[in-house]
C-alpha positions as CSV (number, residue, x, y, z in Angstrom):
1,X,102.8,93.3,110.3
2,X,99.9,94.9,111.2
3,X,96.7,94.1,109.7
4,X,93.9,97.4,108.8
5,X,91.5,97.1,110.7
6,X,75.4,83.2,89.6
7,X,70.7,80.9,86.2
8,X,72.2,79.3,83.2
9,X,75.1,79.8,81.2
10,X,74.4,83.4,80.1
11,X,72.8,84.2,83.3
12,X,69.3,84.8,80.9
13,X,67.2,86.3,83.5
14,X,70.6,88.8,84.9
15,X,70.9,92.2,83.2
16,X,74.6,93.0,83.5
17,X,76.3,95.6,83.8
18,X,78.3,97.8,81.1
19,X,81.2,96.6,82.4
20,X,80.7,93.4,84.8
21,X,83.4,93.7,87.2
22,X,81.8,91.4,90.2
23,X,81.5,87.8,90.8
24,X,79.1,87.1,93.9
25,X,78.5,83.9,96.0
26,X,77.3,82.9,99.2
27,X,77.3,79.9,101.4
28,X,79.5,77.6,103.5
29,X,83.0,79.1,104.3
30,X,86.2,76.7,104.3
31,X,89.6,77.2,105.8
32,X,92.7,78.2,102.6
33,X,96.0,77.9,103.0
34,X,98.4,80.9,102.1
35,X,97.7,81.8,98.5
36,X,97.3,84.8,96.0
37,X,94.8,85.5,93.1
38,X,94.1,88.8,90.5
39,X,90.9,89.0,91.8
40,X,90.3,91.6,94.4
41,X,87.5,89.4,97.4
42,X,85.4,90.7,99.5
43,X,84.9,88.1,102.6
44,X,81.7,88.7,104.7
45,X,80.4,86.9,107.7
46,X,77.0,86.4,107.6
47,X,77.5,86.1,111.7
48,X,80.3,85.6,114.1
49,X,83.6,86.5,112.5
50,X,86.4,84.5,110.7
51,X,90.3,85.2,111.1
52,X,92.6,85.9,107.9
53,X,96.3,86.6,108.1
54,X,99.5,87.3,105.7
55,X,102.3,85.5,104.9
56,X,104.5,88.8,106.8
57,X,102.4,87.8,110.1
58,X,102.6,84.0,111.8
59,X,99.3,85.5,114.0
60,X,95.9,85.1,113.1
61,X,93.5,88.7,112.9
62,X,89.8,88.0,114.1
63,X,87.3,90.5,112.3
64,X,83.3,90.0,110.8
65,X,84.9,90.5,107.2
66,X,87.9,90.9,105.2
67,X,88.9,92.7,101.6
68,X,92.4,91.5,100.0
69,X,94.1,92.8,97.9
70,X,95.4,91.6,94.6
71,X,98.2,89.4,94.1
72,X,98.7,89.4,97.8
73,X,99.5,86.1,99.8
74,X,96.6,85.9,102.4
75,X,94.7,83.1,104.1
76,X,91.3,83.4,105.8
77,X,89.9,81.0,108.1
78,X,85.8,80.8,107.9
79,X,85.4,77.0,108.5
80,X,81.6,76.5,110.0
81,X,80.5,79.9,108.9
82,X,78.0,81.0,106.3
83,X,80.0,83.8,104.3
84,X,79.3,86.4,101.7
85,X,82.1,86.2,98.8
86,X,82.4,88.5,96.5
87,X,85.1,89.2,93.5
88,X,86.4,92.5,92.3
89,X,88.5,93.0,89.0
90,X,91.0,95.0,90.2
91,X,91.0,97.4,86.9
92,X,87.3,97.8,86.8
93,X,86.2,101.2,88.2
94,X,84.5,99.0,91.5
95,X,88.2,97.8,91.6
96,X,90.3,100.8,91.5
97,X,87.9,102.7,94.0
98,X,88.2,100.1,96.5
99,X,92.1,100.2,96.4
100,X,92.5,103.7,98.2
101,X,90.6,101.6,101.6
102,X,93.4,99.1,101.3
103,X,96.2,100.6,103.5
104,X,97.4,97.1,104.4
105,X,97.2,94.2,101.8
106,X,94.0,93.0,104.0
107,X,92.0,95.0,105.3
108,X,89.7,93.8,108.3
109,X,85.8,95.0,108.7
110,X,84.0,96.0,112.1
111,X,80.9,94.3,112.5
112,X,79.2,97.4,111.5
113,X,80.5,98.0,108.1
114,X,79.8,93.7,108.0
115,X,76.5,94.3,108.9
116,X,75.2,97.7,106.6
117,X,76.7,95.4,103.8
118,X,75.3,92.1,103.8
119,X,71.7,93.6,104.7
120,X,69.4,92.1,102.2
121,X,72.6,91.8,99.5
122,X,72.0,88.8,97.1
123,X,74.5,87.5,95.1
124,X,71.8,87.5,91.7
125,X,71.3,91.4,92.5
126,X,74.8,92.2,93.1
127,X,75.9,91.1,89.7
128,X,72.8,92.7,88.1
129,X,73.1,96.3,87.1
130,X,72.4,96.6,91.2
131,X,75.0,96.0,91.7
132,X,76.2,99.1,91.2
133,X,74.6,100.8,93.5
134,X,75.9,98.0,96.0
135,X,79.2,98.3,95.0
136,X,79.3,102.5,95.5
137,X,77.9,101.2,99.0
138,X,80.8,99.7,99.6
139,X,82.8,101.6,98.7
140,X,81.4,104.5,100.8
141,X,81.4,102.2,103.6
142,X,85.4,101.0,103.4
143,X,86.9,104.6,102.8
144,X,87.2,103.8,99.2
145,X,87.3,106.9,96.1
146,X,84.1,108.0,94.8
147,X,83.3,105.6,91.7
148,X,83.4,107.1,88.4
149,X,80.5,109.0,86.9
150,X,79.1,106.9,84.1
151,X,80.8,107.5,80.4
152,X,79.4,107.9,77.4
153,X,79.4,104.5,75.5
154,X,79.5,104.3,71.9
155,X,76.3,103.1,70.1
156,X,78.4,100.3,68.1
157,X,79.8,99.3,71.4
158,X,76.1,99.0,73.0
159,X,75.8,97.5,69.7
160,X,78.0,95.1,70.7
161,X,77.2,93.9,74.4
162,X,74.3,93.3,73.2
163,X,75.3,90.6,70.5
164,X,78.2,89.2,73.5
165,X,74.9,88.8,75.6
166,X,73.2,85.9,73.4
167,X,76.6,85.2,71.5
168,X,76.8,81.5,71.9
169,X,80.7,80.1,73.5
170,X,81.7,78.8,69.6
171,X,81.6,81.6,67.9
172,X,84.4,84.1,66.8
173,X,85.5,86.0,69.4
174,X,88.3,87.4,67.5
175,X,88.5,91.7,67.2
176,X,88.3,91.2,63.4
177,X,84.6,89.2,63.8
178,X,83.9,91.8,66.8
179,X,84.5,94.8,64.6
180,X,83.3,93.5,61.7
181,X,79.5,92.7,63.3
182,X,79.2,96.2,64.4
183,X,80.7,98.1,61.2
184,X,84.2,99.4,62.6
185,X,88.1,98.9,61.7
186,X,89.2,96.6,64.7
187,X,91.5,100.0,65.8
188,X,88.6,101.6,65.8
189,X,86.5,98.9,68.0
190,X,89.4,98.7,70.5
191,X,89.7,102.4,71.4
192,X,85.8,103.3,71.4
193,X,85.4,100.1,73.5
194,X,87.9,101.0,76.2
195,X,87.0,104.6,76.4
196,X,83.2,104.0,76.0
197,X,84.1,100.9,79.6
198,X,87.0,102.0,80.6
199,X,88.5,98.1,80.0
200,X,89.8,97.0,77.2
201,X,88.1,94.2,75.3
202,X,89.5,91.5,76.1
203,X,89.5,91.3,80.1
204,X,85.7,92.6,79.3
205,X,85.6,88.9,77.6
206,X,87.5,87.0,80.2
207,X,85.2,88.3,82.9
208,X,81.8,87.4,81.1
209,X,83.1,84.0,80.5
210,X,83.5,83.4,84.5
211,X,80.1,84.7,85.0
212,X,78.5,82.6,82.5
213,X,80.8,79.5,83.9
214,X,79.7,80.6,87.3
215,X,76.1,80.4,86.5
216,X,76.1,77.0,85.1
217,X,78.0,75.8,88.0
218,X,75.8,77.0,90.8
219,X,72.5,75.8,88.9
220,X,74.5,71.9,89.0
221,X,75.3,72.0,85.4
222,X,78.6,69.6,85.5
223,X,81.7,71.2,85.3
224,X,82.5,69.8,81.4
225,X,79.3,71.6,80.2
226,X,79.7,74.2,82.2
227,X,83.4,74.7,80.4
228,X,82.0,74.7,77.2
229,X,79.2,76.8,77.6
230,X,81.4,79.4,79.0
231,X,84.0,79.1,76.4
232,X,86.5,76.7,77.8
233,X,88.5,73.9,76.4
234,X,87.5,71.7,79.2
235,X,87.0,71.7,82.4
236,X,90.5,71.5,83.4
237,X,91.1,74.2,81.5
238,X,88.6,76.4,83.7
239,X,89.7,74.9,87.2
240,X,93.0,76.2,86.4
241,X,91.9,79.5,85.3
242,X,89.7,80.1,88.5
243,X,92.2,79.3,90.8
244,X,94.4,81.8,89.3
245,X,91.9,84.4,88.9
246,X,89.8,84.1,92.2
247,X,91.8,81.2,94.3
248,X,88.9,79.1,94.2
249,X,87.7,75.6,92.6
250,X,84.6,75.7,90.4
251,X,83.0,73.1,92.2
252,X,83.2,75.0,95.0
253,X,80.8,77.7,93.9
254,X,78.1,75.1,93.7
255,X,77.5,75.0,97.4
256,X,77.5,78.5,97.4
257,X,74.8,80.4,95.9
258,X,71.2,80.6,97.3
259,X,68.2,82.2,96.7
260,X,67.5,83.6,100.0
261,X,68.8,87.3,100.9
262,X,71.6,87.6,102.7
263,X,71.3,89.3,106.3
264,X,67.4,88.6,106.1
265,X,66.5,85.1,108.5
266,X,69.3,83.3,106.6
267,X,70.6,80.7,109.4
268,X,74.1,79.7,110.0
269,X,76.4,76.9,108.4
């Protein structure tokens, strides 16, 4: 087969997005084995190029950067090189515009589109609400569709990112607390959330709670507070839920994120 060519626990000082589709790291890259994840990733040499392949193909593709699919068995080799990794929720509107540049289940990046994207991209901006303007980026870059306009969103649903913002991991999550703390019917709450996003509520939820987990991590927080800040049982609980979502440990973000922009002087691992 032929291969085509995270602050603290609420990320305090981040403004997110309406709908925060992205998980960003940087750092050290590692060799995987063959494996699959939800999350759509975005893998970017910072220099030099790493090699990713299928499980349809024993041979090994060399390229500056790779995008993967979801649910796709792939594994990427970027052992000794300092890489750009960034997640995509495949039903976020970032998601679905970046599926139309997938004409293979990877898809491999020149070192030009490597380079226009990792100039001066930090991971703390590109899951900021510039990240947005990253992401269309991107997308423009890889072939992708056009991302969607902006929609109108409900006051009672800005009502209520705001309150998810500073809720703290214990309390009721449930859509009857949810609707109730913004003054609709929980039918009500679900549709104008979804049409006001264009998610439903509850991957919404899920993806907040990785970027909060996220954000504890990479500031050293241990894993079991990091868990429960995030909404977790324990920390078991989370491991197994990132390597499902993303096909990563949460100890490995730690290494990961740093403070100096990417594509600027940043040397190599």
């Amino acid at each position: 087969m032929r291969l085509t060519s995270i602050s603290g626990p609420a990320l305090p000082q981040v403004e997110l997005p309406l709908w925060p589709p992205i998980l960003a790291t940087r750092g050290a890259g590692s060799r995987s084995a063959l494996h699959a994840h939800h999350a759509m990733h975005l893998v970017l040499c910072l220099d030099g190029t790493l090699r990713a392949r299928t499980r349809s193909t024993a041979r090994w593709a060399f390229a500056a950067g790779v995008l993967t699919a979801p649910n796709v068995l792939h594994a990427i080799d970027a052992e000794g090189i300092e890489i750009l990794l960034v997640f995509f929720d495949p039903q976020s509107d970032a998601g679905e515009s970046l599926l139309p540049a997938l004409q293979e289940p990877v898809r491999l990046l020149s070192s030009r589109e490597r380079d226009a994207l990792v100039r001066n991209a930090q991971p703390e901006k590109i899951m900021s609400t510039d990240g947005i303007e990253w992401t269309r980026q991107v997308v423009a870059t890889l072939g992708g569709a056009p991302i969607a306009s902006r929609r109108y969103v409900h006051p009672r649903v800005r009502k209520l990112l705001r309150i998810l913002r500073t809720m703290p991991a214990d309390e009721d999550r449930s859509l009857v607390a949810l609707a109730r703390a913004v003054g609709l019917s929980p039918s009500r709450l679900m549709h104008s959330f979804t049409t006001s996003i264009g998610i439903p509520l509850r991957p919404y939820l899920a993806w907040l709670k990785f970027q909060r987990a996220a954000g504890a991590i990479v500031t050293g927080t241990p894993l079991g507070r990091a868990a429960h800040a995030a909404g977790f049982a324990d920390a078991a609980h989370m491991a197994r839920t990132f390597r499902r979502m993303f096909g990563v440990s949460p100890s490995s973000l730690r290494q990961r994120l740093t403070h100096q922009p990417v594509g600027s002087s940043a040397p190599t691992a």
